[in-house]
C-alpha positions in Angstrom: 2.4 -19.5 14.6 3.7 -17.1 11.7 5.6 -14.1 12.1 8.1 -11.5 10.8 11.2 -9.9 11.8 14.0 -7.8 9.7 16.1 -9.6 11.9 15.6 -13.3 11.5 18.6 -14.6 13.4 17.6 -12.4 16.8 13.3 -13.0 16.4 13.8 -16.9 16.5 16.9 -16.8 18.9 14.6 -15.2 21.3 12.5 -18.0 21.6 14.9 -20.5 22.6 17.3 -18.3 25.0 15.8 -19.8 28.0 14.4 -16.6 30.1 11.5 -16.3 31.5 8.5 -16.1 28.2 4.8 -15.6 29.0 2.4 -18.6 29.3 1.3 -18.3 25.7 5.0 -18.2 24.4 5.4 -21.1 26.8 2.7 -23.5 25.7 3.3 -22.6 21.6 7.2 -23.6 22.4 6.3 -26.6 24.2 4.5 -28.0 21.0 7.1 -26.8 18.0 8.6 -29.9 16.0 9.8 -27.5 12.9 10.6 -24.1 11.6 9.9 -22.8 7.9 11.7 -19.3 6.9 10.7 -17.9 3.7 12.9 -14.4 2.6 11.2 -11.9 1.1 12.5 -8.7 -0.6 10.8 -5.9 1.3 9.0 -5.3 4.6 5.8 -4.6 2.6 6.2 -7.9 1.0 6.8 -9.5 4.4 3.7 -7.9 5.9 1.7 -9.0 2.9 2.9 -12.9 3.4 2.2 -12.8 6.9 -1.4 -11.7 6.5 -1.9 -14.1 3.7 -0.5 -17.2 5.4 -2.8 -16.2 9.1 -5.7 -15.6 7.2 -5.3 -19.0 5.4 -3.8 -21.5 7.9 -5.5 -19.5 10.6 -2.2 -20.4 13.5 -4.0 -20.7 16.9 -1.2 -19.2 18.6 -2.4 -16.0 16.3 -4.4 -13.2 17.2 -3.7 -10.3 15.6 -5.5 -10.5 11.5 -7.3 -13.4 12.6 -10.7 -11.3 12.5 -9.7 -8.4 10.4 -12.9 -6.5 9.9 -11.9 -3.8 11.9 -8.2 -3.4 10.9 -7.3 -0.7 7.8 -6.8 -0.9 4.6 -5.9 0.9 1.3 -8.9 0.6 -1.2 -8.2 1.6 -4.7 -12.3 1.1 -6.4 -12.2 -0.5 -9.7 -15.4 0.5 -11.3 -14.7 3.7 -12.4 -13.0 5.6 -15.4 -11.1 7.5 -13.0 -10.5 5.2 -9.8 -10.3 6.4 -6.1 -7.3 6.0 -3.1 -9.0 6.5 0.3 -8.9 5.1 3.5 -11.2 1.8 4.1 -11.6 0.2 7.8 -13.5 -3.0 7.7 -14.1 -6.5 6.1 -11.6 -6.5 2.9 -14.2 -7.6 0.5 -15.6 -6.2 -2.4 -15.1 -4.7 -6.1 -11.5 -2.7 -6.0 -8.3 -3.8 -4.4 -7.6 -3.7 -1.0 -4.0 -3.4 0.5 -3.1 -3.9 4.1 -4.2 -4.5 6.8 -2.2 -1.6 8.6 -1.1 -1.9 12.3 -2.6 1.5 12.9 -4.8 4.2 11.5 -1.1 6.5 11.3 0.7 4.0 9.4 -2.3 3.5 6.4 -2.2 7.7 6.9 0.7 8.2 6.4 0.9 5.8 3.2 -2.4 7.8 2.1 -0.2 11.1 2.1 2.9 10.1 0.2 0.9 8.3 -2.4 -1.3 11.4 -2.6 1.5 13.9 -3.1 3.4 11.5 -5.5 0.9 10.3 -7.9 -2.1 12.8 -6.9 -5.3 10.2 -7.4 -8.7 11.2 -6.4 -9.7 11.0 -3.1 -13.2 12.3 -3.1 -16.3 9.8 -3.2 -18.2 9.1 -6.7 -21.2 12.0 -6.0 -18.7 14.7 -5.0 -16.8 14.3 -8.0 -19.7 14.1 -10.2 -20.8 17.2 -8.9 -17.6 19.5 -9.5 -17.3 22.1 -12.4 -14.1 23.4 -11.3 -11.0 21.9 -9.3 -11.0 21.8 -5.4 -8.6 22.5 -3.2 -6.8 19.4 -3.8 -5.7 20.3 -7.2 -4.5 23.6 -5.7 -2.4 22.0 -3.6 -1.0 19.5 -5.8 -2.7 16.5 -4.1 -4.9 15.6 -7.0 -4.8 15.7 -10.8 -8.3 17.3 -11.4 -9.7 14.5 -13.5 -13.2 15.5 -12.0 -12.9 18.6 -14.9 -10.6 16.8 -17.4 -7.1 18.4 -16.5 -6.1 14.9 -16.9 -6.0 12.4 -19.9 -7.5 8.7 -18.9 -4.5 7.0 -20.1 -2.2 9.3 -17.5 -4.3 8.8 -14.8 -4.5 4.8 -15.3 -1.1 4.9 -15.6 -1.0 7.0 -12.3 -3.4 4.1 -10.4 -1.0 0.8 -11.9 2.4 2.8 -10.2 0.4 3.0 -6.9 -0.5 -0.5 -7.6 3.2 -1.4 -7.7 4.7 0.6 -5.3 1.9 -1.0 -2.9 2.8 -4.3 -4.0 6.3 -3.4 -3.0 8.0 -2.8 -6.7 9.0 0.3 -5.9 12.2 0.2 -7.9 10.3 -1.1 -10.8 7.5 2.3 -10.2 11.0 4.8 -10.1 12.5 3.0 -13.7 9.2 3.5 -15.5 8.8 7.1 -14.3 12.2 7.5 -15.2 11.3 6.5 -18.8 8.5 8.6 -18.9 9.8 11.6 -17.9 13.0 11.1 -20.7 10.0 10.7 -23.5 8.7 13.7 -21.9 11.4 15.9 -22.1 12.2 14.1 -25.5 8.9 15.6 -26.8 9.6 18.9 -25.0 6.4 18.6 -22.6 8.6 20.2 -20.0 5.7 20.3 -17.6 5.2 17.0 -17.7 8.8 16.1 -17.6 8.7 18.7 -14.2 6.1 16.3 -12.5 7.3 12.8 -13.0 10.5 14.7 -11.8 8.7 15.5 -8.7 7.3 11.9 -8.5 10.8 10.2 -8.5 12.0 12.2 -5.7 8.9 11.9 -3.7 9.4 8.5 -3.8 
């Protein structure tokens, strides 16, 4: 069985405080002869781990990520100049990165929304943003850079894409020190406006 808890000491006490557990919990105790604990720095990284460790040793007493082609996901595409954050429910294979699964639809939403208004990547699919000559409501709303019309330099907007990497990767504090140095250079080379919106990013986040 693999699991996580922020609270190590009170997850694996519960096991062995001698009420009443259901048949499953039962059984699983019945056959446990060790127990490995591995810290990691954030939840993100924890829920990563666990995922990674199901889907490999595949832990009978298991369910939940065993099958995860219905669970969401995080997809980042990786075949374009300027690449897309959306939503993704389904088998977690494929060009592009995938991050999750989520425990719900809300929790990969909600992760969708702060990313969007922090570092503002595309969310529109390949044949909608080939199609625009002028910025959607997205950009008016500050939820997208407008790279679909070149408001945005490629180098900026990669940049923008490997931050969401490492903030989804759980490096958030690394993600806040380079925006930090960013918006210094910025405001060194008096691009106040860009200076303004890394600003915005670091408190966002």
């Amino acid at each position: 069985y693999v699991g996580k808890a922020k609270n190590l000491k009170n997850r694996v006490s519960s096991y062995f405080s001698g009420q009443a557990k259901d048949p499953k919990t039962t059984v699983m105790l019945a056959h446990v002869v060790d127990l490995q604990i591995t810290i990691t720095r954030t939840e993100v990284e924890a829920l990563l781990l666990e995922y990674q460790l199901i889907t490999k040793l595949k832990p009978r007493y298991n369910i939940i990520f065993r099958d995860d082609k219905s669970y969401p996901y995080l997809h980042i595409t990786s075949q374009e100049e300027f690449p897309q954050l959306s939503f993704y429910r389904g088998n977690a294979q494929g060009p592009g990165d995938f991050y999750g699964p989520y425990p719900s639809s809300k929790s990969v939403r909600d992760s969708l929304d702060l990313l969007q208004r922090t570092f503002q990547l595309r969310q529109c699919d390949k044949n909608y943003f080939k199609s625009r000559s002028r910025p959607c409501l997205q950009y008016q709303i500050k939820r997208c850079t407008a790279p679909c019309v070149g408001l945005i330099e490629k180098d900026d907007y990669a940049r923008d894409v490997q931050s969401v990497r490492l903030f989804l990767a759980g490096k958030t504090n690394e993600v806040i020190q380079q925006l930090i140095e960013k918006m210094d250079q910025a405001s060194a080379q008096q691009e106040y406006e860009q200076a303004a919106r890394i600003r915005d990013q670091i408190i966002s986040m």
